[in-house]
C-alpha positions as a Markdown table, in Angstrom:
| # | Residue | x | y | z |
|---|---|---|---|---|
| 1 | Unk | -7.6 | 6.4 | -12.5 |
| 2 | Unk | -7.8 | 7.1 | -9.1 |
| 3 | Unk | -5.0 | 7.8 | -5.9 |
| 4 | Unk | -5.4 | 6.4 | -2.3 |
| 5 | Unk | -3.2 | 7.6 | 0.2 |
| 6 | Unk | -3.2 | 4.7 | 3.3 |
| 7 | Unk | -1.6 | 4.0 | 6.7 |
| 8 | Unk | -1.8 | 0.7 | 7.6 |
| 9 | Unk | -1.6 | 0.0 | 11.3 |
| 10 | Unk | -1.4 | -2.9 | 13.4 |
| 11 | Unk | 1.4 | -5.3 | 13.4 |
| 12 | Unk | 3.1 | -4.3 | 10.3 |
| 13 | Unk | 6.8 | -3.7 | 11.0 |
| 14 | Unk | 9.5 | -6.1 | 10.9 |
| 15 | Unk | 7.5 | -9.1 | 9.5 |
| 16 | Unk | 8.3 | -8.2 | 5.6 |
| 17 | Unk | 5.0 | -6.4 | 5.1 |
| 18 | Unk | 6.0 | -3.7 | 3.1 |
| 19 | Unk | 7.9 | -5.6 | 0.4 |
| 20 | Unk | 4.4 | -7.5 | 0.6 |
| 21 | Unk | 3.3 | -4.4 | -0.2 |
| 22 | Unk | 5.7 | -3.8 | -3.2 |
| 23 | Unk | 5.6 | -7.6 | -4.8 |
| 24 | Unk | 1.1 | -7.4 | -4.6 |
| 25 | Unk | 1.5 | -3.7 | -6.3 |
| 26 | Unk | 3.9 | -4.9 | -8.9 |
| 27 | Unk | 1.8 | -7.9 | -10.0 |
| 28 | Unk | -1.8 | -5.6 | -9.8 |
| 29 | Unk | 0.2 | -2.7 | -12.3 |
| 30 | Unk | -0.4 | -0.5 | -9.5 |
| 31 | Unk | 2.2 | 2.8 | -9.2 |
| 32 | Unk | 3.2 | 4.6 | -6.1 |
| 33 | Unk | 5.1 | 3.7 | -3.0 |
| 34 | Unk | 5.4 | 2.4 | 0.4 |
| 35 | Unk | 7.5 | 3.5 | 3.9 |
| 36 | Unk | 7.7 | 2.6 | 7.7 |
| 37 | Unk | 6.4 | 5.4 | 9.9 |
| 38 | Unk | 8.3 | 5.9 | 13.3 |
| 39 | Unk | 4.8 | 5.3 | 15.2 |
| 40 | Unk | 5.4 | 1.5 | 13.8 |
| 41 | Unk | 2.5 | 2.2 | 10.7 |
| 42 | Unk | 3.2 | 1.7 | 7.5 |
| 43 | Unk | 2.2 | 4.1 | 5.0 |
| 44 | Unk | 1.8 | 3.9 | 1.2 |
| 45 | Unk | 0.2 | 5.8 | -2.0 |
| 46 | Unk | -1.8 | 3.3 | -4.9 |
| 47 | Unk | -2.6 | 4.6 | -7.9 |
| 48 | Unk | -4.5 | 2.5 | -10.5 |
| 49 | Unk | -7.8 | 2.0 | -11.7 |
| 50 | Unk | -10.7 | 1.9 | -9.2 |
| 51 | Unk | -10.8 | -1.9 | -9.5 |
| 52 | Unk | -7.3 | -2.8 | -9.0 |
| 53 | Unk | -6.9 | -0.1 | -6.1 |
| 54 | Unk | -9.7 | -1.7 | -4.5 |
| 55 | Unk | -8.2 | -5.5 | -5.0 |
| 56 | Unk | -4.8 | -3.9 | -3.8 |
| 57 | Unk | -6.3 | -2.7 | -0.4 |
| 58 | Unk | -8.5 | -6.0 | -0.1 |
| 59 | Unk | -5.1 | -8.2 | -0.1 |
| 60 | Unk | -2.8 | -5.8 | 1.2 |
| 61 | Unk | -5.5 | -6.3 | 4.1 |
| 62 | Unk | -5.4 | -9.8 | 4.3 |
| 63 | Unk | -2.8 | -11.2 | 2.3 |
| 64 | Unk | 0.2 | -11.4 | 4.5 |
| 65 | Unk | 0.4 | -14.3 | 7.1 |
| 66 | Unk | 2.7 | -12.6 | 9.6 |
| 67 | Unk | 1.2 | -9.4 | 10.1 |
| 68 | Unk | -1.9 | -8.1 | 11.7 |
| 69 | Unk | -3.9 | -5.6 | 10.3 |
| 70 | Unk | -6.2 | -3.8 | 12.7 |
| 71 | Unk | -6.8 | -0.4 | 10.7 |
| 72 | Unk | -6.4 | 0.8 | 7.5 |
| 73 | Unk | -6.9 | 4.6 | 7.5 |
| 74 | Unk | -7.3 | 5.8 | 3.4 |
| 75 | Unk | -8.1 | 9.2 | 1.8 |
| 76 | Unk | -8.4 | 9.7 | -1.9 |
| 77 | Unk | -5.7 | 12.3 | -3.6 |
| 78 | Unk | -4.8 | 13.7 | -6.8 |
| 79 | Unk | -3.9 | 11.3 | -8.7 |
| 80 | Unk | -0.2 | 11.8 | -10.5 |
| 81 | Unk | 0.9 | 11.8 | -14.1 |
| 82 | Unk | 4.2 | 9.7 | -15.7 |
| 83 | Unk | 4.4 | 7.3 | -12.5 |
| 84 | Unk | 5.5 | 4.0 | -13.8 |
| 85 | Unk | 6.6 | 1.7 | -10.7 |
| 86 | Unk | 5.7 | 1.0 | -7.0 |
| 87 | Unk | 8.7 | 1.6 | -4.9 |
| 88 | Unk | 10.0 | 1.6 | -1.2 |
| 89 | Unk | 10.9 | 5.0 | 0.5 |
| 90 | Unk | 12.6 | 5.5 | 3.7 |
């Protein structure tokens, strides 16, 4: 089980990305959680197993077709016990 903390920059903002985020989370079983930054970024948490973290990022990356994903910035964290969903904080 592992914990990535990520900001996402590029064009993220106002093209539905992070409910992207949310709906490609759900259907990997991957817990954690996703907001909008005030420098336009998005930044989320993904916790899962190494495998499914790593598909997460790969489509998260190049899944959506309105947004444009120049950076992805992620560092690993603790990981957390008794999450059970992926969710949208403001």
């Amino acid at each position: 089980m592992i914990r990535l903390h990520v900001t996402i920059q590029g064009r993220v903002q106002g093209v539905g990305y992070r409910y992207f985020v949310i709906q490609t989370a759900q259907k990997l079983g991957i817990t954690g959680w996703v907001r909008n930054c005030a420098n336009r970024d998005v930044e989320s948490e993904a916790q899962g197993s190494e495998n499914l973290v790593e598909e997460f990022l790969k489509q998260i990356k190049t899944g959506h077709p309105w947004a444009r994903i120049d950076r992805i910035v992620k560092e690993t964290i603790t990981a957390q016990a008794g999450e059970k969903n992926f969710e949208l904080r403001y």
